[in-house]
FIMIBA-105722 format. One record per residue (C-alpha): x negated, y negated, z; residue in one letter; residue number from 1. Coordinates in Angstrom, 1 decimal. Layout:
BEGIN
<r><c1>X</c1><c2>Y</c2><c3>Z</c3><res>A</res><n>NUM</n></r>
...
***
This chain:
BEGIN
<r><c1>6.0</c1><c2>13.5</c2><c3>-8.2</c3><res>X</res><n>1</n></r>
<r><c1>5.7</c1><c2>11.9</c2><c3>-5.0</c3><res>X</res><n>2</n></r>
<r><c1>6.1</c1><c2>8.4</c2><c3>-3.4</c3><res>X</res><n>3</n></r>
<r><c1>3.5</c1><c2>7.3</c2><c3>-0.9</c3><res>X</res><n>4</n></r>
<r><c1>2.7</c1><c2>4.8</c2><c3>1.7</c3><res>X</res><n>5</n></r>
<r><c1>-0.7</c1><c2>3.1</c2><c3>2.3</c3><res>X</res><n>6</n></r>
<r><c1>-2.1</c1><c2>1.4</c2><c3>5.8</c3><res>X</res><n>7</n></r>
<r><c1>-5.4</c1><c2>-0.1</c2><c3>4.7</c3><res>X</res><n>8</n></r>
<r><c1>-7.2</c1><c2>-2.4</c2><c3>7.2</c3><res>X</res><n>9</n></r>
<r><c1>-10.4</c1><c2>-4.8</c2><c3>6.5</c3><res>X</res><n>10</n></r>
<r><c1>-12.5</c1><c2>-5.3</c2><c3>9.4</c3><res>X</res><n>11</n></r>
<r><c1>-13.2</c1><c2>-8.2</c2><c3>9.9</c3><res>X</res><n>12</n></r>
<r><c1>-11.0</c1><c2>-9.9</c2><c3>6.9</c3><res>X</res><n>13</n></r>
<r><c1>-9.1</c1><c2>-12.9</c2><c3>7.3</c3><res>X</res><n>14</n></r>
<r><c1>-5.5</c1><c2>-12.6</c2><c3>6.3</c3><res>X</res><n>15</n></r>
<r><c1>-4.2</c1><c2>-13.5</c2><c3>3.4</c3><res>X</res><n>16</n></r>
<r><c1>-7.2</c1><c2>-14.8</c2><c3>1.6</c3><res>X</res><n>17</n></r>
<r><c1>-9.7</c1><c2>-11.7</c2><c3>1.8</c3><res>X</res><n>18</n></r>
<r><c1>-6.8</c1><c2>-9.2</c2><c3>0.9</c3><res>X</res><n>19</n></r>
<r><c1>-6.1</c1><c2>-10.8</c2><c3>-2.2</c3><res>X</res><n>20</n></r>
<r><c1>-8.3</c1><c2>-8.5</c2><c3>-4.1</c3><res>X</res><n>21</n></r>
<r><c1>-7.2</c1><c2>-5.6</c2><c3>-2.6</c3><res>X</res><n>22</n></r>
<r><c1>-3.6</c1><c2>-6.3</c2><c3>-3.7</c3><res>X</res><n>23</n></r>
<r><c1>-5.0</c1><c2>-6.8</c2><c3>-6.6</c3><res>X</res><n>24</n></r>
<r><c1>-6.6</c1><c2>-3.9</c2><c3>-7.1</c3><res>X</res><n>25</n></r>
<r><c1>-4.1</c1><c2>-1.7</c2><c3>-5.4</c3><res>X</res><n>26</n></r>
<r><c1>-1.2</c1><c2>-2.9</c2><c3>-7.7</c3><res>X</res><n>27</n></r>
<r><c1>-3.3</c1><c2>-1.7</c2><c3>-10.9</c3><res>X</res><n>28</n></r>
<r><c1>-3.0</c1><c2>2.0</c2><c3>-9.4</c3><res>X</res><n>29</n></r>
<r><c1>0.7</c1><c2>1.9</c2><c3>-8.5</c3><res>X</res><n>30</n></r>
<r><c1>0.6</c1><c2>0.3</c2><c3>-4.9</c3><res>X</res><n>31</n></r>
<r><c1>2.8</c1><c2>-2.7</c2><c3>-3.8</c3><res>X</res><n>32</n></r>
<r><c1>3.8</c1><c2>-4.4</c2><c3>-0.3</c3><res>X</res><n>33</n></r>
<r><c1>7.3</c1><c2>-5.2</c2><c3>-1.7</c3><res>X</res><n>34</n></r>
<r><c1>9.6</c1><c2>-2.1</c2><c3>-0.8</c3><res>X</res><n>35</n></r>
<r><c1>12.8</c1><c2>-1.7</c2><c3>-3.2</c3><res>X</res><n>36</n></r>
<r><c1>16.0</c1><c2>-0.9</c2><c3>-0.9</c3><res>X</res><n>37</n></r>
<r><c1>18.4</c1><c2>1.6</c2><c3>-1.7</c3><res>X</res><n>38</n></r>
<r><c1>21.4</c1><c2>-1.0</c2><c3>-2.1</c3><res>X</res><n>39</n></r>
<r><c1>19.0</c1><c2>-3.5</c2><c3>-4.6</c3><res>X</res><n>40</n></r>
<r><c1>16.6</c1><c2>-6.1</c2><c3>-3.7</c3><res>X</res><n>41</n></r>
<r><c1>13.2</c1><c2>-5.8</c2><c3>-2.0</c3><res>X</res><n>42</n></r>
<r><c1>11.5</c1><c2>-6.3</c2><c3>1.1</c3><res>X</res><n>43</n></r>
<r><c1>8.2</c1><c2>-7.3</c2><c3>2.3</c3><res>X</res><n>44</n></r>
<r><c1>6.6</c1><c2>-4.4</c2><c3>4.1</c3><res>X</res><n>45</n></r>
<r><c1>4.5</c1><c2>-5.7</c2><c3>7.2</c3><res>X</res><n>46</n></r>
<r><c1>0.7</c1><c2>-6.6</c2><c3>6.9</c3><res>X</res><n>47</n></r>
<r><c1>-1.7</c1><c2>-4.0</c2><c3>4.9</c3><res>X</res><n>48</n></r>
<r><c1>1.1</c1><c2>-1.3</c2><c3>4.3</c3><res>X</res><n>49</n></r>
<r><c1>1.5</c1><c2>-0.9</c2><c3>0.7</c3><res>X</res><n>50</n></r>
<r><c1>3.8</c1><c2>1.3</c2><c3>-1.1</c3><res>X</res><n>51</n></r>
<r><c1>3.7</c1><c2>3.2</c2><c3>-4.6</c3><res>X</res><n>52</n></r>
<r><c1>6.6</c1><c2>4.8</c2><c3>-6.5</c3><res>X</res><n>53</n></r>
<r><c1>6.2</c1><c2>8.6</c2><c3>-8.1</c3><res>X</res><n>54</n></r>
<r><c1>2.5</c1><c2>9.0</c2><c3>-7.8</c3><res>X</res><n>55</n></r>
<r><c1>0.5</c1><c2>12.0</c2><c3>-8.4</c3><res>X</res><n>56</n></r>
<r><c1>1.1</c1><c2>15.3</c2><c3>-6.1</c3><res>X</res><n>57</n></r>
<r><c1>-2.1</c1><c2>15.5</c2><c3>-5.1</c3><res>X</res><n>58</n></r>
<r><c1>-2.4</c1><c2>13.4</c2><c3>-1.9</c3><res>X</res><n>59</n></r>
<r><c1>-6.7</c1><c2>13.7</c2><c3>-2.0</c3><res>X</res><n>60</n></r>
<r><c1>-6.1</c1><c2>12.4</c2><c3>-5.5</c3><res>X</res><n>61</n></r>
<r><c1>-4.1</c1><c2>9.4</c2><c3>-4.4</c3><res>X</res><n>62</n></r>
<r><c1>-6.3</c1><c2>8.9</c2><c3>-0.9</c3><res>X</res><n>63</n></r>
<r><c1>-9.2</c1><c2>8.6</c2><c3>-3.4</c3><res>X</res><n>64</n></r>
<r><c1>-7.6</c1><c2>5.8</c2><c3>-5.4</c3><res>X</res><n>65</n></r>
<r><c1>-6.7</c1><c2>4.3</c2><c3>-2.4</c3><res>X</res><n>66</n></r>
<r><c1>-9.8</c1><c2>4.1</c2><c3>-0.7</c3><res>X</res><n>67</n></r>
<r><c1>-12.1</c1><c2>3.1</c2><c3>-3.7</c3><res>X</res><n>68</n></r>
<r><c1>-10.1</c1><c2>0.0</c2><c3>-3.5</c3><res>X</res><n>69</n></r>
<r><c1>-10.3</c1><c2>-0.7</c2><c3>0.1</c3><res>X</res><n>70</n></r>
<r><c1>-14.0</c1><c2>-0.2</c2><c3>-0.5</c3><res>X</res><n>71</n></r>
<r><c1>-14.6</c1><c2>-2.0</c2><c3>-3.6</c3><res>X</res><n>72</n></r>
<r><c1>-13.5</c1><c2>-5.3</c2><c3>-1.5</c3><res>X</res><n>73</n></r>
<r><c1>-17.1</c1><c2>-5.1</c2><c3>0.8</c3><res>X</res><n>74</n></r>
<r><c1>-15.1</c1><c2>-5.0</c2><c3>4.1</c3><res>X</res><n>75</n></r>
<r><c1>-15.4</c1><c2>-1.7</c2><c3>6.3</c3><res>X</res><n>76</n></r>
<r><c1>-11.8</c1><c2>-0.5</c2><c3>6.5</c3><res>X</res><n>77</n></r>
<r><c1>-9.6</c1><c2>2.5</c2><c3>7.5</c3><res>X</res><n>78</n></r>
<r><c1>-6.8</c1><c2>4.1</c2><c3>5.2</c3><res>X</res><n>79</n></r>
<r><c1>-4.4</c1><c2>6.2</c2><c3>5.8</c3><res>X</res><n>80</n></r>
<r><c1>-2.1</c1><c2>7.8</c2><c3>2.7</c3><res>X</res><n>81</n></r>
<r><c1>1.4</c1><c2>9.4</c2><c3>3.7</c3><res>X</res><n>82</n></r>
<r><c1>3.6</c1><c2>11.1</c2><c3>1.2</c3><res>X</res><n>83</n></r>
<r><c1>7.1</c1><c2>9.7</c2><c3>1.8</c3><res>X</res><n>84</n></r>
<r><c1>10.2</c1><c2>12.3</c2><c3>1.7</c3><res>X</res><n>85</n></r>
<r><c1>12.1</c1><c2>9.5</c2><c3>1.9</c3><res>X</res><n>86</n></r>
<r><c1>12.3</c1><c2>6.2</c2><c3>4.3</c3><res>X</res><n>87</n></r>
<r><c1>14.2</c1><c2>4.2</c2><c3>6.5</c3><res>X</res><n>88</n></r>
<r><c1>13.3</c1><c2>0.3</c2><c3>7.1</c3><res>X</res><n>89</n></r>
<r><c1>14.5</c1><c2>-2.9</c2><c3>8.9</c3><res>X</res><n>90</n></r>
<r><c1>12.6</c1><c2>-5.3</c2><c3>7.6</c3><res>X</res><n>91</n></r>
<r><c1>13.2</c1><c2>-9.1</c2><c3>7.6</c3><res>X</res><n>92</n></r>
<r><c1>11.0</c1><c2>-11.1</c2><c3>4.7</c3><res>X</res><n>93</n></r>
<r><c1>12.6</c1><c2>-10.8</c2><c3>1.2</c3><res>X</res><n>94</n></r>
<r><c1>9.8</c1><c2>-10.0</c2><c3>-2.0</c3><res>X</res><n>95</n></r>
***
């Protein structure tokens, strides 16, 4: 199975209080902001990227659980889904 990343932006939202049920919503199909590194502990991935641990293969399949959650929030919004073959992060903010 594969991991994926998420970039899902609200127009027009306001940060942090109109994401709250699109976390929500994203974590009951597998989808975090909180990266897990390689040598333990976590990181906080930057604003609307979300990622999701051993999801299905099918990437139309995941895309689709993705955007029904951006969607089910009212905002317009873009998504983008990438299948990760692995990663590489400096990232700051601990989870």
């Amino acid at each position: 199975m594969a991991n994926y990343f998420a970039r899902v932006e609200l127009h027009d939202a306001d940060w942090p209080d109109d994401y709250e049920d699109l976390h929500k919503s994203l974590s009951k199909v597998g989808f975090n902001n909180c990266l897990p590194l390689s040598e333990g502990g976590k990181k906080r991935l930057p604003t609307g990227l979300y990622w999701a641990k051993s999801q299905s293969d099918d990437k139309e399949v995941v895309f689709g659980r993705v955007k029904k959650c951006a969607d089910d929030t009212g905002f317009s919004n873009e998504v983008i889904v990438i299948v990760s073959g692995g990663s590489r992060s400096d990232l700051s903010k601990d989870c």
